[in-house]
N, C-alpha and C positions, 0 to 999 in steps of 0.2 A: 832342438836346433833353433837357435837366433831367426829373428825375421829378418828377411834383406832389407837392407838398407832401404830408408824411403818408405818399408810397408810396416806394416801392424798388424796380424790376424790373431782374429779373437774365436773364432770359429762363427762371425754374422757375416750374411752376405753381402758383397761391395756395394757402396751406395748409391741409390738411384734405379736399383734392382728387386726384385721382388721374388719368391717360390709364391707355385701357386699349382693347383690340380684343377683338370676340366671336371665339372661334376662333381669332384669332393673324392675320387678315385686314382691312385698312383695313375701312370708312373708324375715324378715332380717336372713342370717345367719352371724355369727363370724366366722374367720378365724381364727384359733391358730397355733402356733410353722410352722410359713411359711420359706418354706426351697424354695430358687430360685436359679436354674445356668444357664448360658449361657458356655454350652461346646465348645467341637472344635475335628474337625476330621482330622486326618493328611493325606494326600497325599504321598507317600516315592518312590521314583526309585532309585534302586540299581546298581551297577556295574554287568559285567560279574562275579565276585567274588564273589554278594553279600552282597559286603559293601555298605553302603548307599550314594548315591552321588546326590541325589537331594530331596528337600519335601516342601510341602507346607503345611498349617494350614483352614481349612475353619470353621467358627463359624457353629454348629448348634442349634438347635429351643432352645429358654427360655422354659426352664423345670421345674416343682416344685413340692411338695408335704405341703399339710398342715392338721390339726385334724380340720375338720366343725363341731360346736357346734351347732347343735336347739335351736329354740327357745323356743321348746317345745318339750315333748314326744309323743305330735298327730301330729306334721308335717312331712309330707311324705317327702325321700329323691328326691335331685334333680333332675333332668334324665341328663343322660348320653348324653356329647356333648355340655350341656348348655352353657352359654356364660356368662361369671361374670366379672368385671372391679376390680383387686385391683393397690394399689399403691407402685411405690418403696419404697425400705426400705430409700433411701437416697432424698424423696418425688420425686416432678416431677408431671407430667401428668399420670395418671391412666391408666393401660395397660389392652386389655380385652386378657384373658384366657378361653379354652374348657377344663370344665370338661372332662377329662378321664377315670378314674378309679375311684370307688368309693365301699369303703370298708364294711364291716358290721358293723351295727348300733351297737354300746354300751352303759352301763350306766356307768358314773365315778362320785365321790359324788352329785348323784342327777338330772345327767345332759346328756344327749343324743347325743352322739356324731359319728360321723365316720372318717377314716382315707382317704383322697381323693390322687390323681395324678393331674397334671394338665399340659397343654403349652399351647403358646403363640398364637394368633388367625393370622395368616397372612393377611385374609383382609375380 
């Protein structure tokens, strides 16, 4: 069967999306609208006056949020802390991330989702 109009399926998942397993064990979830930053905290020393006269920039931790889609409406959510590998948006090697925060489950046409936190796993 033809793809409808408009789409293309090749059997990859749409883009901006990711599969990904807690811990490296089924069941799959999707990762959607994956937001990532790698911030920075400044360091500032001032003058007797107040004016700024010295600073530094230090990076801190990859941080991100993204919507986790189930694969079903009987799959329990992840536990908190888990440990998931996705990949940069610009590819590369697969980074693993600790679930954080993970938000209430919802339904959006059909489909069970929640709204997650995440960073970067240091070792």
């Amino acid at each position: 069967m033809p793809d409808p109009a408009g789409t293309h399926a090749d059997g990859s998942i749409a883009f901006g999306t990711q599969a990904s397993q807690f811990g490296g064990a089924p069941p799959t979830f999707v990762f959607e609208k994956i937001s990532t930053k790698r911030g920075q905290r400044r360091i500032q020393q001032n003058n007797i006056y107040g004016v700024p006269a010295k600073k530094i920039h230090v990076t801190t931790l990859l941080e991100g949020s993204a919507t986790l889609h189930y694969p079903d409406a009987t799959t329990p959510s992840p536990a908190q802390f888990a440990v998931f590998p996705l990949t940069p948006a610009g590819g590369g090697a697969a980074i693993n991330f600790i679930l954080e925060e993970i938000g209430e489950e919802f339904e959006h046409e059909g489909e069970t989702k929640c709204n997650i936190t995440f960073a970067i796993k240091l070792n």
